[in-house]
Backbone as numpy.savetxt, mean C-alpha at the origin, in Angstrom:
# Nx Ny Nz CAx CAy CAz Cx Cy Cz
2.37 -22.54 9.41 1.60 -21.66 10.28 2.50 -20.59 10.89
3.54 -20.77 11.48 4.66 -20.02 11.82 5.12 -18.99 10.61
4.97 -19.39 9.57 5.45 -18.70 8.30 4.45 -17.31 8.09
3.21 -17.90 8.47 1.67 -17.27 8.05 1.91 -15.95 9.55
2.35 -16.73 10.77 2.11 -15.77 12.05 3.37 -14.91 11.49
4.49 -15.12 11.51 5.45 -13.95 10.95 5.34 -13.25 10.16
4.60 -13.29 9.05 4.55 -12.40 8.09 3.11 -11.38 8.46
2.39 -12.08 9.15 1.09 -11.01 9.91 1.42 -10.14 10.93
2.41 -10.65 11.65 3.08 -9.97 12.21 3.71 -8.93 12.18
4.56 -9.12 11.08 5.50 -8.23 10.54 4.81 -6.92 9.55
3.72 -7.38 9.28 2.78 -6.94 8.11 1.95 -5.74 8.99
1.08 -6.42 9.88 0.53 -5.28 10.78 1.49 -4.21 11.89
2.37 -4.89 12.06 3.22 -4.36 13.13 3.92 -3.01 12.87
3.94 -3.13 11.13 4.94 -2.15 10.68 4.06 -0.41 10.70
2.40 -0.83 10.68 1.72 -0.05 11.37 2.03 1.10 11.90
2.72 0.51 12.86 2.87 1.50 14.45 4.58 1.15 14.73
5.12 1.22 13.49 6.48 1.38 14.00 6.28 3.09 13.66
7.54 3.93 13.97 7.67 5.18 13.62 7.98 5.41 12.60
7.17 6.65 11.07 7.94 7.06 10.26 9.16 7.57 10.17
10.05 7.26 9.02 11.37 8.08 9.05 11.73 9.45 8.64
12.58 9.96 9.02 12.43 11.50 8.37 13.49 11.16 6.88
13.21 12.18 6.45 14.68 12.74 5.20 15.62 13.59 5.71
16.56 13.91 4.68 17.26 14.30 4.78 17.02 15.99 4.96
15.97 16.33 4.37 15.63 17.46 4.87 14.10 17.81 6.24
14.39 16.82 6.77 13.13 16.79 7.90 11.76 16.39 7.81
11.72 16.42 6.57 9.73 15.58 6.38 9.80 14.14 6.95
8.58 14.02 7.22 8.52 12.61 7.18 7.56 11.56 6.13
8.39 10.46 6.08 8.19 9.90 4.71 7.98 8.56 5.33
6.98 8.22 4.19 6.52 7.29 4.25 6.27 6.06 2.91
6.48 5.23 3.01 6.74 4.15 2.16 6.33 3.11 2.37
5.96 2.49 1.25 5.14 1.05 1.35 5.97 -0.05 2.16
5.52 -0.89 3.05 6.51 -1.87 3.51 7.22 -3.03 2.63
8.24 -3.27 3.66 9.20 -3.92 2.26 8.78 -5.30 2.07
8.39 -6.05 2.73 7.66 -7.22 2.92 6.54 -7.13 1.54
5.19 -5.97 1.53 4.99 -6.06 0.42 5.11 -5.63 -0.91
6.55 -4.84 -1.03 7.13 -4.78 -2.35 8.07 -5.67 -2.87
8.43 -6.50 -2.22 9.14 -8.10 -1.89 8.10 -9.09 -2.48
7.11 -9.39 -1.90 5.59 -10.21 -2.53 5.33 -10.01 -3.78
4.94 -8.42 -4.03 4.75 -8.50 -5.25 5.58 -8.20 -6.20
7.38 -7.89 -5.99 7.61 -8.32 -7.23 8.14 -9.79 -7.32
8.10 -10.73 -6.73 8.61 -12.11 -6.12 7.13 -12.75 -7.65
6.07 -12.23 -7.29 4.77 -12.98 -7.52 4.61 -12.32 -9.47
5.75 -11.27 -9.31 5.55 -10.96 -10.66 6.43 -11.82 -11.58
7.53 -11.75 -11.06 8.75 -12.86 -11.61 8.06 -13.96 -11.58
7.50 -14.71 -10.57 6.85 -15.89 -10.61 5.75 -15.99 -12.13
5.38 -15.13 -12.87 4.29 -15.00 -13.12 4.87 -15.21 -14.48
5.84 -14.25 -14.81 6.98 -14.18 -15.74 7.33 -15.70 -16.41
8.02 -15.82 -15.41 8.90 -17.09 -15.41 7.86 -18.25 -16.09
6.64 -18.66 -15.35 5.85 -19.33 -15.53 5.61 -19.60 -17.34
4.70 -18.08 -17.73 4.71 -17.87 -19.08 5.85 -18.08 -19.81
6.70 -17.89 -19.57 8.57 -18.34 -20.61 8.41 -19.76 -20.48
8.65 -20.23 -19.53 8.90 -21.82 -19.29 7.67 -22.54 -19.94
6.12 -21.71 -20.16 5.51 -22.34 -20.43 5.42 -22.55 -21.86
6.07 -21.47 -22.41 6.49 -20.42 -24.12 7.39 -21.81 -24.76
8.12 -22.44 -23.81 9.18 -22.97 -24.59 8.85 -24.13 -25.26
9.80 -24.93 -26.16 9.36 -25.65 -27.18 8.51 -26.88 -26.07
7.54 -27.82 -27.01 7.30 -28.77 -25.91 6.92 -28.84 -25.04
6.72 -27.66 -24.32 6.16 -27.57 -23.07 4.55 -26.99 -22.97
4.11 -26.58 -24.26 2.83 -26.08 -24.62 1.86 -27.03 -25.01
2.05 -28.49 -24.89 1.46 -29.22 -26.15 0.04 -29.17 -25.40
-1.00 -29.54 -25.62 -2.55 -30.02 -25.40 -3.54 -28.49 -25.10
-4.88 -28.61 -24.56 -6.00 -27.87 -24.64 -5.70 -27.56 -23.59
-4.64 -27.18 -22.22 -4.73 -26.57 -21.28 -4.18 -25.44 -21.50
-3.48 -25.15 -22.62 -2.40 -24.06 -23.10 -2.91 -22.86 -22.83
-4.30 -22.79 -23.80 -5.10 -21.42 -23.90 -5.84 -20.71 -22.33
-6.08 -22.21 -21.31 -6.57 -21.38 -20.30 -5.31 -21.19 -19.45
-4.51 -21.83 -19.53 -2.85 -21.27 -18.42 -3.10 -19.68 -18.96
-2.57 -19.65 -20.12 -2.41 -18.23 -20.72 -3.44 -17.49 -20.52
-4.63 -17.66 -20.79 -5.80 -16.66 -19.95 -5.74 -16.54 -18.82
-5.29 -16.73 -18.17 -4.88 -16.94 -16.03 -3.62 -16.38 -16.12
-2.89 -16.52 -16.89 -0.82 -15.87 -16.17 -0.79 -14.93 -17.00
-0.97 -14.50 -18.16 -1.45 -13.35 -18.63 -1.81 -11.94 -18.21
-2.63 -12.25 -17.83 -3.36 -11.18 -17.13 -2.92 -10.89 -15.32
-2.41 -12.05 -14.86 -1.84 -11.76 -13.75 -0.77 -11.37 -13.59
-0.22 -11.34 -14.81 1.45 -10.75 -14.87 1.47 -9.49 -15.17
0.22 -8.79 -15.68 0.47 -7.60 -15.60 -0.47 -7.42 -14.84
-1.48 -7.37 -14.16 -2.07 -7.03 -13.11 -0.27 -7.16 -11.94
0.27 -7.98 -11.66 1.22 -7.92 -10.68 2.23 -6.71 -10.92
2.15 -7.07 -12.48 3.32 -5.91 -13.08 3.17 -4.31 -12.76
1.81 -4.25 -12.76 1.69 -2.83 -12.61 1.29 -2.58 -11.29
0.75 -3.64 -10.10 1.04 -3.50 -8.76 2.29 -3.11 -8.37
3.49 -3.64 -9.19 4.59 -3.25 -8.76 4.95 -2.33 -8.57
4.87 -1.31 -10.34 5.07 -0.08 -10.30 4.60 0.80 -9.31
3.43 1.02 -9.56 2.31 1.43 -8.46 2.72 1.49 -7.17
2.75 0.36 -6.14 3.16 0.46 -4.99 4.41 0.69 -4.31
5.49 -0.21 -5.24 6.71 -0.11 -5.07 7.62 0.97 -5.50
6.86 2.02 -6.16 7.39 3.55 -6.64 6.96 4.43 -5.43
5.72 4.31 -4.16 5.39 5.04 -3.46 6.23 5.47 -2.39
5.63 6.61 -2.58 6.34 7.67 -1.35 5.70 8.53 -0.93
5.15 9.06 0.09 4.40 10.29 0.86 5.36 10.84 1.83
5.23 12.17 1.68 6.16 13.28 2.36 5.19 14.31 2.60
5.25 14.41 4.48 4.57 15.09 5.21 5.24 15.92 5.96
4.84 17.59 5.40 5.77 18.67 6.13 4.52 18.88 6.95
5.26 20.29 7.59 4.58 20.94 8.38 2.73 21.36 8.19
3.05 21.58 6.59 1.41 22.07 6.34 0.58 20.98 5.31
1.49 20.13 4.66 1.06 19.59 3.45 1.34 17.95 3.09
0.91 17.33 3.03 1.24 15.86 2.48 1.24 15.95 0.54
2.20 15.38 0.91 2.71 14.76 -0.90 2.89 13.71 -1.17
1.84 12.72 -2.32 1.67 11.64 -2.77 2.61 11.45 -3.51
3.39 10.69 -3.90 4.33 10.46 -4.97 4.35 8.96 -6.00
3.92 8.52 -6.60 3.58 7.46 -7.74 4.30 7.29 -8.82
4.67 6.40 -9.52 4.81 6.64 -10.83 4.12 7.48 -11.92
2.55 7.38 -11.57 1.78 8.34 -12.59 1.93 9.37 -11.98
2.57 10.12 -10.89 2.76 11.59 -10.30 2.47 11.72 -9.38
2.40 13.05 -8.89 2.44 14.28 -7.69 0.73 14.27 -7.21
0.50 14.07 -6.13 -0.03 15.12 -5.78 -0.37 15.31 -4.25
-0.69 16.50 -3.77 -0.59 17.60 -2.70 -1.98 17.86 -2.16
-2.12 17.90 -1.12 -3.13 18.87 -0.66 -2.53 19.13 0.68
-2.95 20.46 1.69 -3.10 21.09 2.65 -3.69 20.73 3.57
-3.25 21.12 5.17 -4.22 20.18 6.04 -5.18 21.12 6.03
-5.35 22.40 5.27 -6.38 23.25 5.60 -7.32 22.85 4.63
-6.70 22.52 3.80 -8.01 21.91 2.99 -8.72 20.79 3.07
-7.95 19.80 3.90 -8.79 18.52 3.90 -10.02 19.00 5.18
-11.39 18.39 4.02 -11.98 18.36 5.00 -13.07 17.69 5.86
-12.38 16.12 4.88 -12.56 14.40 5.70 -11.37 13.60 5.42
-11.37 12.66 6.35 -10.64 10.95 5.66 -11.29 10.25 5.81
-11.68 9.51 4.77 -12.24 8.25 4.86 -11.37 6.95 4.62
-11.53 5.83 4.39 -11.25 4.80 4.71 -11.73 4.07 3.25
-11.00 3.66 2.31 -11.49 2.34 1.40 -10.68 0.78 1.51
-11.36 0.36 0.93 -10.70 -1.17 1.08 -9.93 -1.50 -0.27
-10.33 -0.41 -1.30 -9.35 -1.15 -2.67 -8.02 -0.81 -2.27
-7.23 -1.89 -3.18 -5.97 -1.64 -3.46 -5.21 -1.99 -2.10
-5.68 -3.03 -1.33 -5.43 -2.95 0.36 -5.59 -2.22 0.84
-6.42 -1.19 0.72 -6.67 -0.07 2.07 -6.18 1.35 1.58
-6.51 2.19 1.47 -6.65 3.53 1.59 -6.97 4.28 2.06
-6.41 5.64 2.65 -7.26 6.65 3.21 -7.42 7.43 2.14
-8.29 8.24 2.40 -9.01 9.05 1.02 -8.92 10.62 1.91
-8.10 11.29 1.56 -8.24 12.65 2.08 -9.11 13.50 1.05
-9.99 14.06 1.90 -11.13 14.63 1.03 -10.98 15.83 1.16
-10.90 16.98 0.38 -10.90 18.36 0.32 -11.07 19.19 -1.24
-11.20 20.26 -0.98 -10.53 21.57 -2.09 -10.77 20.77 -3.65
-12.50 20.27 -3.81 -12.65 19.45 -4.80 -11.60 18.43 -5.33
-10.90 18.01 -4.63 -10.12 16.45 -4.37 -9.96 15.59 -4.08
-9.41 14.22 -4.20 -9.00 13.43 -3.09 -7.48 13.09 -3.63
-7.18 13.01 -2.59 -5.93 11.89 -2.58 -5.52 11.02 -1.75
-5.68 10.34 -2.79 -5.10 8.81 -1.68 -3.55 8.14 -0.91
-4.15 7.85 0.43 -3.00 7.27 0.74 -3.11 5.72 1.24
-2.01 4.98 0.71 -2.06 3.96 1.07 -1.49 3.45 2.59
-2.18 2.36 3.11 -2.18 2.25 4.38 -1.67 1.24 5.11
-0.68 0.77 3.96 0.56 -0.71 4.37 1.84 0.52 3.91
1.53 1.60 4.73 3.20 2.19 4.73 3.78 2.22 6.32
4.65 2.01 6.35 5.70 1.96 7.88 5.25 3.44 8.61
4.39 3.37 9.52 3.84 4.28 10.69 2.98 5.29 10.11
1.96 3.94 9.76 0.76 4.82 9.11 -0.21 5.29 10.78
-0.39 4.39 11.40 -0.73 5.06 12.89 0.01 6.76 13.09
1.46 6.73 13.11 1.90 8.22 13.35 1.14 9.02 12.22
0.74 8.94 11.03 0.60 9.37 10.35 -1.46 10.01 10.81
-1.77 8.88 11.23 -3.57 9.02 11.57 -3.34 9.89 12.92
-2.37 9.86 13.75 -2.59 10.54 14.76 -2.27 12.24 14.45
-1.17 12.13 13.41 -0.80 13.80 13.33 -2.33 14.03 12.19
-2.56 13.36 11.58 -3.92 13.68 10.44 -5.16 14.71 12.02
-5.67 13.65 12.74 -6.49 14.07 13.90 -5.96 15.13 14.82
-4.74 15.60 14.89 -4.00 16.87 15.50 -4.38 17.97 14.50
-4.03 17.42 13.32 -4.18 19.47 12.32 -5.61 19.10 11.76
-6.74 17.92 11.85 -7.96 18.64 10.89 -8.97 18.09 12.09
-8.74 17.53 13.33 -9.39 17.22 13.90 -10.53 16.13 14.38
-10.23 15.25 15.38 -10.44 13.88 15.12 -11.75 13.41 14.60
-12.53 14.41 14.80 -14.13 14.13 13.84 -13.91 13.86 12.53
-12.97 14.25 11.58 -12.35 14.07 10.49 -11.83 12.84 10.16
-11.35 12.55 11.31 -10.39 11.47 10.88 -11.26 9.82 11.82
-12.88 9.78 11.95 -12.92 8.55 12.20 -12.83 7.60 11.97
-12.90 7.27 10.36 -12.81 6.05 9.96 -11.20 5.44 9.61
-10.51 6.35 9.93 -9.10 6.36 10.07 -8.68 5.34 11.37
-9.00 6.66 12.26 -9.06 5.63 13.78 -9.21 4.45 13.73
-10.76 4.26 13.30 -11.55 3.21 13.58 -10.18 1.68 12.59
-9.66 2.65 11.58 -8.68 1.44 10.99 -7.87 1.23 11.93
-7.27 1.93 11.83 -6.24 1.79 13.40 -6.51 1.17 14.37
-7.83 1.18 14.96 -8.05 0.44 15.96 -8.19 -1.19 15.83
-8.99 -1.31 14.83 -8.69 -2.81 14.13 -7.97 -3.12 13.86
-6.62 -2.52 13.19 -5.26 -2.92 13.16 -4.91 -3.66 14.47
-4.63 -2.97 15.32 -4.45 -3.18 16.53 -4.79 -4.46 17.59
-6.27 -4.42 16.86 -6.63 -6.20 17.52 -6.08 -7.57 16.76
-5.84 -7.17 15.12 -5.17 -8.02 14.37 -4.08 -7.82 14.78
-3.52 -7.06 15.40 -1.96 -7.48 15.62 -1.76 -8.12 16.87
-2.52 -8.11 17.94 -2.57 -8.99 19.19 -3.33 -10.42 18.62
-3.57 -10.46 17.51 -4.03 -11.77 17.41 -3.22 -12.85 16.77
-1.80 -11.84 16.43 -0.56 -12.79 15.89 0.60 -12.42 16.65
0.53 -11.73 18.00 1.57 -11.92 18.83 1.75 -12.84 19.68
């Protein structure tokens, strides 16, 4: 239980710590390390499993085919969580946020956004809506709060409610593991 309160802890908390800048002044933002730690921990696990299960002798009877339909598919479902999350980076200047992924770039303007919404895939996303776009940001990065408050400064907090409204629920989950 202690294991479960620390890591909720640590998990929501990282919330409302402050983003860091670069070396040239943006501020950047990155998935927390806790869950790029999980999932590649759960990918190796996943790995490992299938080898050990690969080896001589260790395959024999009718459970073989459903292990392998179950670790299979979770090893690359994890595998490409990895990439995915653990490649992210967002860099927020003065006028513009930049998504950064393994599959690429992309940009929009605070003049162009002109909602955020809120999804639940993929753990949580904000969805900046504009200039026939979206782009997504994910919302287990270290001072995603700083990030919802400067969002409601340049497009204006009508824009940004369901943002808040995450934030604000953040907030009671995190008094509920302090």
């Amino acid at each position: 239980m202690l294991a479960v309160r620390f890591a909720m802890k640590h998990t929501f908390g990282a919330t409302f710590k402050p983003a860091k800048r670069n070396k040239n002044g943006l501020l950047e933002f990155k998935m927390m390390g806790l869950v790029r730690v999980l999932l590649y921990c759960s990918f190796m696990c996943a790995i490992t499993a299938i080898v050990i299960f690969l080896l001589p002798g260790m395959s024999e009877g009718e459970d073989t085919a459903s292990f392998m339909q179950v670790m299979i598919p979770s090893a690359v479902f994890l595998g490409l969580m990895s990439l995915i999350l653990g490649r992210y980076k967002m860099l927020v200047s003065e006028h513009e946020i930049t998504v950064q992924t393994w599959l690429g770039r992309k940009s929009i303007t605070f003049n162009e956004i002109e909602g955020v919404k809120f999804s639940p895939v993929l753990g949580g996303r904000f969805m900046l809506q504009g200039a026939g776009r979206v782009v997504a940001i994910q919302v287990e990065t270290v001072g995603s709060a700083e990030l919802v408050e400067l969002l409601c400064s340049k497009v204006g907090a009508e824009r940004c409610h369901e943002a808040t409204e995450f934030i604000r629920k953040r907030t009671l989950q995190l008094a509920k593991y302090s």
